[in-house]
N, C-alpha and C positions, 0 to 999 in steps of 0.2 A: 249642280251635282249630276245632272243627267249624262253629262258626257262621260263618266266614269264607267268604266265596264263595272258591273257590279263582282263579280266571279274574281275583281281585282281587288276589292276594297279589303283592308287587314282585319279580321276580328276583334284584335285588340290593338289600340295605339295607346303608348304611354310616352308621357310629355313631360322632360325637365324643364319647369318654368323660372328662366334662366334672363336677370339683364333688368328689373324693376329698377333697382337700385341707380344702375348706369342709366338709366333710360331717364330717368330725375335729372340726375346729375347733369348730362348734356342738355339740359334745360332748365339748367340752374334753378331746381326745385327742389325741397327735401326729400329723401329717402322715402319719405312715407308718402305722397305723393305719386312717386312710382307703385306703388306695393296696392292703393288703390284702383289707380288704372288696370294693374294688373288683375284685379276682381273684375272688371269689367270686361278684359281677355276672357277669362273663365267664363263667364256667361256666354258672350259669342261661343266660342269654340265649342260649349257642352251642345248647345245647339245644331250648331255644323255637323258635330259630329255624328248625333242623331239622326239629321239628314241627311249624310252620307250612309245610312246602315251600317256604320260603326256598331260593334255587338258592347264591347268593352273600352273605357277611357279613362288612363289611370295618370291623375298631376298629382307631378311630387310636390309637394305644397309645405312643410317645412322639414326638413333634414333634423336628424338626430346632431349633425355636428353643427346648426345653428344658433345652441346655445349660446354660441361663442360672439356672437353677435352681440351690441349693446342693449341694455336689458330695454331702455325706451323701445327701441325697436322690433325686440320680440313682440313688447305690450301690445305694441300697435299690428303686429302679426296676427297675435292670437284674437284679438280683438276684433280683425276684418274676419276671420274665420266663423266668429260668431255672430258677427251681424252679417255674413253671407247667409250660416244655415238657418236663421232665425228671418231674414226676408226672401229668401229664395225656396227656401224648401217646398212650403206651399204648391207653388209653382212646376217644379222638378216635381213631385208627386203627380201633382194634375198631368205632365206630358209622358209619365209613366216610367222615372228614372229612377231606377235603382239607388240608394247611396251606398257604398261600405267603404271604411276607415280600416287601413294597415296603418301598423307603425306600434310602438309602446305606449301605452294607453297611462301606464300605471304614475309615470312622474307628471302628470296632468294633471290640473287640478278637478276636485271631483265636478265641479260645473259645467265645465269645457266636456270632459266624459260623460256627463247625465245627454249635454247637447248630441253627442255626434251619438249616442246612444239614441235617441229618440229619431236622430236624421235615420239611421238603418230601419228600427223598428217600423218608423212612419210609411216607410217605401217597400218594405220586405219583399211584400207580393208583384213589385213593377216589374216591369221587362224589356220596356222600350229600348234603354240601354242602363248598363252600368256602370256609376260615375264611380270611379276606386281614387276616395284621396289618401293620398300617402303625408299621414301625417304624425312628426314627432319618431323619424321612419330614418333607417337604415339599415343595407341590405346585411353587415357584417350581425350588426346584433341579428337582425332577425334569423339568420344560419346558427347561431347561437344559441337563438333558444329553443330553435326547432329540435339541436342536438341537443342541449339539455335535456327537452322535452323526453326525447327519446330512451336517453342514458338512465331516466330517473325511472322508465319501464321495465331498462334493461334490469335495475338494479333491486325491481320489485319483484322482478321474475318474470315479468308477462309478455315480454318477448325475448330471444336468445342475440347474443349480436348478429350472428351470421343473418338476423331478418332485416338488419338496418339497409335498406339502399337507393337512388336515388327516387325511386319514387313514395318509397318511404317518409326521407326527408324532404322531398315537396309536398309531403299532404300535412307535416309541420307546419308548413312557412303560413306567415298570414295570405297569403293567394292564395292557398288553397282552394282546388272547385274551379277555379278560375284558366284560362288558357296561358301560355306564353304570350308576352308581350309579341305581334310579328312585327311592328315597327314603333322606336323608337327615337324621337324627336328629342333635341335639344338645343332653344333659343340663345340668343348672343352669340353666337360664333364659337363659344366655347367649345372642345370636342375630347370628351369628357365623361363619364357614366356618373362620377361621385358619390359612389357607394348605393347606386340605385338600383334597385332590383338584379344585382349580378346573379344570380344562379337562374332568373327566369329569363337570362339575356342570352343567355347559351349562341340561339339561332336568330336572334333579334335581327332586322335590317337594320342600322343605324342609320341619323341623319341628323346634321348640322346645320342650320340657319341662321344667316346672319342678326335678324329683327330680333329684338329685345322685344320679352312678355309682350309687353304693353302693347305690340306694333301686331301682335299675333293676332291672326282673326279669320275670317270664312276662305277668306283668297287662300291665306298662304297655308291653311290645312289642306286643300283641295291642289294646290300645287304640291305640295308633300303627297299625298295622295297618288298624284299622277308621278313623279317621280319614281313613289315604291310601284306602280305597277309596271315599269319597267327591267325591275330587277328579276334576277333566276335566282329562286330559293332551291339550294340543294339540299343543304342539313345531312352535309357530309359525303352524299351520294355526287357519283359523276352520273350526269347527263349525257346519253350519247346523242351526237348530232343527227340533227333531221335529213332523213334518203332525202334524195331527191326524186320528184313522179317519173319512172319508167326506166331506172335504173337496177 
């Protein structure tokens, strides 16, 4: 990581962990299979990313639209998720990692919510970095209910419409407190947001790689890495070009 300028590295990377499934498959192994490999991803990279002065690191870890998925295989979803926080948390505490959980909490069952309940409360005071899993998570509800949120203000009296506006409805969203994503990563080749944090993606650098989860690990965040510091972030502004000395 030393060769990184630091003044280069993103604040926040968020990661669609994208390709377990495939990554099985081309190895004529079950689905489920992939999906633990892919815990194994997760640990490398929360690492990496640490060592890189990462401030913020947020994997989408399962979508609102993966209900649609067969139910074994959610089981076996929810299932790594909980024997992730219950053998790793320890751990992530002692290196001083933040955890917070976006997504809709309320159609989970209450065990699963007690767990990722205790994962935040446990780490509250960390600051090393912040692990954000997006779980049970889509970016459509979440706009959703930040407006609801709002409308139901509106309709109390405590605030008038003309106060709703963007920064308004970002202090809804579950990010909240939180920065924009500045780079935003997603595995398999796929090249794709699906439905993930679009309003904090505004100014997002995008980036697509071909390695499924599984394959993801210290190299190829540090290649990503070096990739995003090549980029010119304008954020809508022109950049005028560089004089040249003695012109």
């Amino acid at each position: 990581m030393s060769k990184l300028n630091s003044r280069a590295i993103p604040e926040h990377v968020a990661i669609i962990m994208d390709g377990n499934g495939r990554w099985a498959n081309a190895r004529g192994l079950p689905r489920a299979f992939g999906h633990r490999k892919g815990v194994e991803a997760v640990r490398t990279t929360v690492k990496a990313a640490a060592e890189a002065g990462i401030g913020v690191l947020t994997l989408f870890a399962f979508s609102s639209e993966n209900w649609r998925r067969p139910e074994t295989e959610i089981t076996d979803l929810f299932g790594l998720l909980k024997a992730f926080i219950r053998r790793d948390l320890a751990e992530l505490h002692r290196e001083g990692v933040k955890i917070r959980v976006i997504g809709d909490r309320f159609s989970l069952k209450e065990d699963l919510r007690v767990l990722l309940q205790e994962a935040e409360e446990t780490t509250r005071g960390n600051s090393a970095l912040t692990l954000v899993i997006a779980f049970n998570y889509g970016s459509r509800d979440e706009i959703a209910r930040a407006v609801q949120s709002l409308a139901q203000d509106v309709a109390a009296g405590l605030i008038a419409p003309s106060d709703i506006d963007a920064a308004a409805i970002g202090a809804r969203l579950d990010t909240a407190g939180l920065p924009d994503p500045d780079l935003i990563i997603r595995t398999s080749g796929e090249e794709r947001l699906s439905n993930f944090l679009m309003w904090q993606a505004a100014y997002s650098e995008l980036m697509f790689v071909p390695e499924y989860w599984p394959d993801f690990g210290r190299d190829t965040l540090v290649a990503a890495l070096e990739r995003y510091a090549t980029r010119e972030r304008r954020f809508g502004a022109v950049v005028a070009p560089a004089v040249a000395a003695g012109t």
